[in-house]
C-alpha positions as a Python dict, from the first residue, in 0.01 Angstrom:
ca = {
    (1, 'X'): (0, 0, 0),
    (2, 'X'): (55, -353, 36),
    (3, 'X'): (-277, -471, -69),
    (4, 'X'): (-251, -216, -400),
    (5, 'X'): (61, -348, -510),
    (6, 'X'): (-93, -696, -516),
    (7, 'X'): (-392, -582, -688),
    (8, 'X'): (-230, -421, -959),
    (9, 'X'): (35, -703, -991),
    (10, 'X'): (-294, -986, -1037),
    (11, 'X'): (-442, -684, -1322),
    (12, 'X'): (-132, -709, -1469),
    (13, 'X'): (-103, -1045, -1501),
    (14, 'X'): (-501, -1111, -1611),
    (15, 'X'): (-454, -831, -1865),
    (16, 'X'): (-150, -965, -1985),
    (17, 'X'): (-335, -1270, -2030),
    (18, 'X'): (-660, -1164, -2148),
    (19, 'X'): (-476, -976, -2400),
    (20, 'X'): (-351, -1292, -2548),
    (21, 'X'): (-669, -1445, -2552),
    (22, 'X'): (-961, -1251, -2592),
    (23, 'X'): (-853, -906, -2665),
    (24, 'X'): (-1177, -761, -2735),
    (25, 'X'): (-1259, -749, -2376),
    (26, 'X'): (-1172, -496, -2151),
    (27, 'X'): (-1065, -576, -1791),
    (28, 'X'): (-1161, -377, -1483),
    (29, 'X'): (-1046, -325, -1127),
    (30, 'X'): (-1277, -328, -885),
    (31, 'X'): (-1270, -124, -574),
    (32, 'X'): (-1479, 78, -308),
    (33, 'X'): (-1559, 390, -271),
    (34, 'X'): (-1358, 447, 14),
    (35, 'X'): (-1069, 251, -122),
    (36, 'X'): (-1078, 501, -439),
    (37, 'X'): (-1062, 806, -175),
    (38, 'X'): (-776, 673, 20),
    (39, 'X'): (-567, 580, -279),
    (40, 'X'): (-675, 757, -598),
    (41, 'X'): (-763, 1072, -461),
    (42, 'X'): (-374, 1088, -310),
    (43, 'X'): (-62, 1196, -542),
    (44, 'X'): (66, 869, -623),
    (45, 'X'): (-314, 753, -724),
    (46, 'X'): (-352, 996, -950),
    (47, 'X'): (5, 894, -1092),
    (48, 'X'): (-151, 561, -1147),
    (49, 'X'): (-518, 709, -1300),
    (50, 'X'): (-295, 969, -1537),
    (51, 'X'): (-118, 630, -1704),
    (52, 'X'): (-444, 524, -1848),
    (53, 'X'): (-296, 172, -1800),
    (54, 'X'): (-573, 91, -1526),
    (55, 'X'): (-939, 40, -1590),
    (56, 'X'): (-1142, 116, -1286),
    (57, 'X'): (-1553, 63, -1142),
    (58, 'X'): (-1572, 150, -796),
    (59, 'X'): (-1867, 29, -633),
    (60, 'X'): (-2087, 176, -291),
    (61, 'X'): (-2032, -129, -47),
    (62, 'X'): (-2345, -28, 104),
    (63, 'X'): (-2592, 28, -126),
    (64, 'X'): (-2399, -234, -384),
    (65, 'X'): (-2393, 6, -665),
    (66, 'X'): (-2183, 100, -911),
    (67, 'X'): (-2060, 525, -872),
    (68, 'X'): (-1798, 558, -1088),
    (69, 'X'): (-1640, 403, -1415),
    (70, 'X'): (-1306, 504, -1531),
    (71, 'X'): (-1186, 381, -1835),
}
């Protein structure tokens, strides 16, 4: 929980940011495949995939591809 909280405290901030300064893009948070089971497939990660306030790619550590986009 630890580690989520500080990654969605740094997307905050870089979106925040990147808002200011180049709001065309669109900023994404990376994670694993397993990291996206263990968190977003749980009640409070769907909580934080309902908001629409987090853009997500998660990524096969293994084979180093992409699986998943969620906008």
């Amino acid at each position: 929980m630890a580690n989520l909280e500080q990654a969605l405290g740094q997307y905050i901030l870089y979106y925040d940011i990147l808002q200011r300064l180049e709001p065309e893009r669109k900023l994404y948070l990376a994670i694993r495949e397993e990291t996206f089971s263990d968190i977003f497939e749980e009640p409070i990660g769907g909580i934080l995939l309902e908001n629409k306030r987090l853009n997500l790619i998660v990524f096969d550590s293994v084979k180093e591809a992409i699986v998943r986009w969620i906008p």
